[in-house]
N, C-alpha and C positions, 0 to 999 in steps of 0.2 A: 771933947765937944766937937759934935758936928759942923761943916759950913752950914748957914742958914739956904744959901741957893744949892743945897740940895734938896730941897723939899719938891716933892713932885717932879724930879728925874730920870731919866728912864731909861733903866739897866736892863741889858740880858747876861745871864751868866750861862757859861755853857758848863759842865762837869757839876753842876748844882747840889744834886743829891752824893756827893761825894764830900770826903773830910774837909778840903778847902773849901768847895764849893758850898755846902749849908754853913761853914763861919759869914763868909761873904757876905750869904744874901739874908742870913740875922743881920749882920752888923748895916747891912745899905739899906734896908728895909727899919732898920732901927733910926738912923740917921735920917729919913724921910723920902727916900727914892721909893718909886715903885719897881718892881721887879719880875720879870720872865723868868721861870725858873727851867733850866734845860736839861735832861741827860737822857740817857736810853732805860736809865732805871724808873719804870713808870710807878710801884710801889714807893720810891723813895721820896719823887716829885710830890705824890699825892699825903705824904705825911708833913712833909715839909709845909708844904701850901696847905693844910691844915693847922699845922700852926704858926704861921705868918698870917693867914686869913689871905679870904679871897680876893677883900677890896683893893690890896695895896700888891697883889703877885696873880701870874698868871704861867699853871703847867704845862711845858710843849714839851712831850717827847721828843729827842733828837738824837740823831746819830750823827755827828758832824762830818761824817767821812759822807756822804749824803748832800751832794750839794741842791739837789731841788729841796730837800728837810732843812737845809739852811735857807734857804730863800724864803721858804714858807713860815718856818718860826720870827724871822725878822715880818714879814708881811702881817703873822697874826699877830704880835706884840705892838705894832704900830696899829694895827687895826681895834685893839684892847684902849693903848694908852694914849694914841696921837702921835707919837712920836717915839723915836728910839737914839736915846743922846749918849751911852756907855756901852759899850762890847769888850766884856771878860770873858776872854779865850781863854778857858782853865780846865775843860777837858779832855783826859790823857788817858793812855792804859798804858800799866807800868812792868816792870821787869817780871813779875810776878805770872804774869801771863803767858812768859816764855818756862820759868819754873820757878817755884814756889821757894825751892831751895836755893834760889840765886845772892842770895847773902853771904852763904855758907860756901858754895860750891861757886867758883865763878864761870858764870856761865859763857862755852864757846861757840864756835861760826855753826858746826855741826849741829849747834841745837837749833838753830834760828833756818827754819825752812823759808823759801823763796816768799811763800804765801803771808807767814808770820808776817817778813821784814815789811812787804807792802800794806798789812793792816799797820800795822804801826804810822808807816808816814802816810797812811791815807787820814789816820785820826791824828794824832800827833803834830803834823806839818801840814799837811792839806787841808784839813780840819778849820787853824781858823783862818786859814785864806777862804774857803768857801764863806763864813762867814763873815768876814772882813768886805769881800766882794760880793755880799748879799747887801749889808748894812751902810757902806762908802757912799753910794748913790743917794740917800735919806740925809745921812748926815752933811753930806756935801748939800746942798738941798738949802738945809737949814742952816749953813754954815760955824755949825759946832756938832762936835763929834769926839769923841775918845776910847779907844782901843788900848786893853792895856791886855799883854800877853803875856802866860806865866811860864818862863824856860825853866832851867834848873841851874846848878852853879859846875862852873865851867872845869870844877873836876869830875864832876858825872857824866859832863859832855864827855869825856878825853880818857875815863877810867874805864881798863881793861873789864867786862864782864859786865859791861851795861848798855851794851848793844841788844836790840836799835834802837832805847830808849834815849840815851845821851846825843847821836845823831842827828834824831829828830828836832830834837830840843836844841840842839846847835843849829839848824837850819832855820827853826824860827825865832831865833835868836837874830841872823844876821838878816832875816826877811824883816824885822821888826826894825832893826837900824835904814832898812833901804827904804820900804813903807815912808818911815817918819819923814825922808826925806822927800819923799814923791807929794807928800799933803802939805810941806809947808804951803803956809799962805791960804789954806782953803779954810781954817780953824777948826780940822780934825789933829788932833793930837796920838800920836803913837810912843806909848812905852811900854815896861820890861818890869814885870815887881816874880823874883823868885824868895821862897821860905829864908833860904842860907843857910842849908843840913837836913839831916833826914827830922819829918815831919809827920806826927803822930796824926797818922791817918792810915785808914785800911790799906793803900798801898806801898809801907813798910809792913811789911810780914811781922807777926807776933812770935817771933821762933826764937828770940834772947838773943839774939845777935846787938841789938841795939836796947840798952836799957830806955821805955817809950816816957818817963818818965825825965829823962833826961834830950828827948828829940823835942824842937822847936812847935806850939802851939800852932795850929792850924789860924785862930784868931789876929796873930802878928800879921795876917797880910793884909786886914782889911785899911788899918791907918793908915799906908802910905796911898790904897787903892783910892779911898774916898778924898785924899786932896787932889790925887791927878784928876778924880771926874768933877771937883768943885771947878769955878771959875779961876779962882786961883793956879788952878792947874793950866791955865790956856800958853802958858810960857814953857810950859817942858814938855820935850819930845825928844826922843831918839835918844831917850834915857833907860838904866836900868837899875833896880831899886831892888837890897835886899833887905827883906820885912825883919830878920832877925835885926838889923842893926838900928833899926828906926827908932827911935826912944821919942812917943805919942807924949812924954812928959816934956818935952823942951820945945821949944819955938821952933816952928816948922822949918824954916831956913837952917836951922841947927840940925834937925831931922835926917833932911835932904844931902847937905852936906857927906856928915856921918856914913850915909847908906847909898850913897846914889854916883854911878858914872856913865860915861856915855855905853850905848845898848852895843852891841855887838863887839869888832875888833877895829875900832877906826883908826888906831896906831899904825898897824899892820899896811893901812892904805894911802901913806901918806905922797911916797915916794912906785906910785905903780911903772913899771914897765911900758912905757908907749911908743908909738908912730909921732914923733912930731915935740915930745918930752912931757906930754901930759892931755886926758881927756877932756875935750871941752866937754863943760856943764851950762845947764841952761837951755 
């Protein structure tokens, strides 16, 4: 069961016509949000939003490496619905792009040309800073806002032969901890909801390396996504939430628990190196 203050909310998702992206934006369109639906696949947009119907979504091709297309998709979605209160950064291109066999074959530095490495973080990392810095000024505005970013789990970050997917996704992993912290107090909210394993969607390769029946449901992410954009959600930030462990049957704080620590590596930062024994903050 849905929050009821999701009714008439107003989400963009970027990667949309993609496996995560159409569980999403069924499940927040099911739940009562309206919704932008975003990717570069303009075929996919247009079937999608044929079956969510017009009234409650709206198709904006985007390339999110594209920062005027991100300015513009946030400006037509507010121009559609009045407003734009959720920003799901969940468009990616994945290893498969550098080669198809990368399951099998792990792939090294030699295959990743100069040009690859920067598409990757221009969509990947750059991607939803463009639209984080399209969307910030609106919801700042209105005083409520939420960005939730989807990285990957911090063994793909760091596993040999998943470059520069894992990279990218560790940078906005730790942009997503520094984010959270920069919007306290304005009532934008910043968090982190990854799968937790390979996730049946077209960017797992169908080559039997992974039985797809046994990979994580693209649908596990929409539960923990739709309580960070409820009201509910105004208390967490600079979190990071894996969908595989969320169990939507037990009491949300049990939920949270279970699945959720802080976003990035704030252990790591406890004790920094300084001029003086420590940065002021503030």
């Amino acid at each position: 069961m849905s929050p009821s203050d999701l009714n008439d909310r107003v989400a963009l998702i970027t990667g949309a016509a993609g496996g995560i992206g159409q569980a999403l934006a069924r499940a927040f369109v099911a739940a009562g949000l309206r919704v932008a639906l975003c990717d570069t696949a303009k075929d996919g947009l247009r079937l999608l939003q044929g079956e969510l119907g017009a009234e409650r979504t709206i198709a904006l091709p985007l390339d999110v490496s594209d920062p005027a297309a991100c300015r513009d998709s946030v400006a037509r979605t507010i121009a559609r619905f009045g407003r734009l209160d959720v920003l799901v950064n969940n468009a990616a291109i994945g290893m498969s792009v550098v080669r198809e066999d990368h399951m099998r074959r792990v792939v090294q530095i030699e295959d990743i040309t100069p040009e690859l490495w920067a598409r990757f973080m221009a969509v990947n990392l750059s991607g939803p800073f463009n639209m984080a810095h399209a969307a910030v000024p609106g919801m700042r505005a209105q005083k409520f806002g939420r960005i939730i970013n989807v990285t990957t789990s911090f063994f793909t970050m760091l596993n040999p032969g998943f470059s520069p997917y894992g990279p990218a996704k560790s940078g906005l992993e730790a942009w997503s901890a520094s984010l959270a912290g920069e919007l306290l107090g304005t009532g934008i909210t910043v968090n982190v909801v990854v799968p937790g394993g390979p996730t049946d969607t077209p960017m797992v390769p169908d080559d039997g390396s992974i039985e797809r029946s046994q990979m994580i449901r693209p649908q596990k992410m929409a539960p923990p996504m739709l309580h960070l954009a409820s009201d509910a959600g105004s208390a967490v930030t600079g979190m990071r939430f894996v969908a595989a462990e969320w169990d939507a049957a037990v009491p949300v704080a049990e939920a949270m628990a279970a699945s959720g620590a802080p976003a990035g590596w704030p252990e790591l930062a406890r004790s920094p190196v300084w001029p003086g024994g420590g940065p002021k903050r503030g």
